[in-house]
C-alpha positions as CSV (number, residue, x, y, z in Angstrom):
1,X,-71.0,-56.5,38.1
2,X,-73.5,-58.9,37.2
3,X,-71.6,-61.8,34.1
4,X,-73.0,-62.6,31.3
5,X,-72.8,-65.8,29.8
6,X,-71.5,-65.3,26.4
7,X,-72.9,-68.3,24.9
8,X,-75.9,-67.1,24.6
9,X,-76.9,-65.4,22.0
10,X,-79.7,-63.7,23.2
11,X,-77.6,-60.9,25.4
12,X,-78.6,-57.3,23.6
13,X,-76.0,-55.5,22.6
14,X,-76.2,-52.7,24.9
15,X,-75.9,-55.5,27.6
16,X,-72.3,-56.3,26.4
17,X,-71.7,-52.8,25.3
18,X,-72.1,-51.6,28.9
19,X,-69.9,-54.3,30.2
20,X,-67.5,-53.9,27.4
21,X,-67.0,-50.3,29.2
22,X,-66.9,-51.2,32.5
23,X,-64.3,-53.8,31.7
24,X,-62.2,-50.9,29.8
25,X,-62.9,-48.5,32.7
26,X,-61.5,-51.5,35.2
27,X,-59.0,-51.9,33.2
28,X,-57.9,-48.6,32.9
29,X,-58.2,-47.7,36.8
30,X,-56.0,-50.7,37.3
31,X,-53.3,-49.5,34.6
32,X,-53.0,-45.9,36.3
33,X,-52.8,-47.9,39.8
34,X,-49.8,-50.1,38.6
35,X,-48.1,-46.7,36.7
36,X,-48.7,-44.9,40.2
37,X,-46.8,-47.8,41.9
38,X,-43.6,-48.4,39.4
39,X,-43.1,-44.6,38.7
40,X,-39.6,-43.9,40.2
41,X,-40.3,-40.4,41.7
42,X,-43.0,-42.2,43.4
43,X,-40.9,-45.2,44.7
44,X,-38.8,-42.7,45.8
45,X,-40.9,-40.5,47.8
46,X,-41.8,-43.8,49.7
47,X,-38.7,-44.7,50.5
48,X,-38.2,-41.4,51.7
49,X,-41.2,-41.8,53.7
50,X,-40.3,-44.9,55.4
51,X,-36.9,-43.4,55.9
52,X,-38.1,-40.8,57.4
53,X,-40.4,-42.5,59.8
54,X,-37.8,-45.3,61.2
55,X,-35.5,-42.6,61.6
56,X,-38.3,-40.8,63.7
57,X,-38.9,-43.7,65.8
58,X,-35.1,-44.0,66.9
59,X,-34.5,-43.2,70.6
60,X,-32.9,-40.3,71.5
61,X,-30.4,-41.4,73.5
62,X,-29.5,-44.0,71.0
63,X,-29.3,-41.2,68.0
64,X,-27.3,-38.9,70.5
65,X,-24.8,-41.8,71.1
66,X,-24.1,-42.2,67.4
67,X,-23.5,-38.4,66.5
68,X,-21.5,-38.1,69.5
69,X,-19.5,-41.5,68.3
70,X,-19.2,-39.9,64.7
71,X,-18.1,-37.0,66.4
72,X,-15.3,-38.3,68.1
73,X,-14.3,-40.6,65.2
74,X,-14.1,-36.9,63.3
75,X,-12.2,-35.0,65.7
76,X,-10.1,-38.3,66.0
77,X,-8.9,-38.3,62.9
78,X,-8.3,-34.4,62.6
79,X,-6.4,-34.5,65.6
80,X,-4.0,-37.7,63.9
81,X,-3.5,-35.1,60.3
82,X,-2.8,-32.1,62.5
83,X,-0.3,-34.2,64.7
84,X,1.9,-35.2,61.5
């Protein structure tokens, strides 16, 4: 987008009307971009998404050793309530 210098009062006015509404349509673009990025259904889809993919990237053997930690700690503490 080519400026104009404003000074100049020689511009025709469907020179400045043209970039009147390409400023309004830049303008506008870059409001829907900014309500795209703060909406909170969207924030929380990415968050999801990022979740989602560190939780894919965790070794298996790693993942396996928590579940079977949590599963001990569970029947741990089952076996203590029964035992009273």
């Amino acid at each position: 987008m080519a400026e104009i210098d404003l000074e100049n009062p020689n511009v025709p006015p469907d020179v400045l009307v043209t970039q009147i509404e390409n400023t309004r349509a830049d303008l506008a673009r870059t409001i829907d971009e900014i309500t795209d990025r703060v909406n909170p259904a969207n924030v929380a889809r990415r968050t999801t998404d990022r979740v989602r993919e560190k939780i894919s990237q965790i070794d298996p053997l790693v993942g396996g050793a928590v579940a079977l930690a949590a599963v001990s700690v569970t029947c741990f503490i089952v076996w203590r309530r029964l035992r009273k």
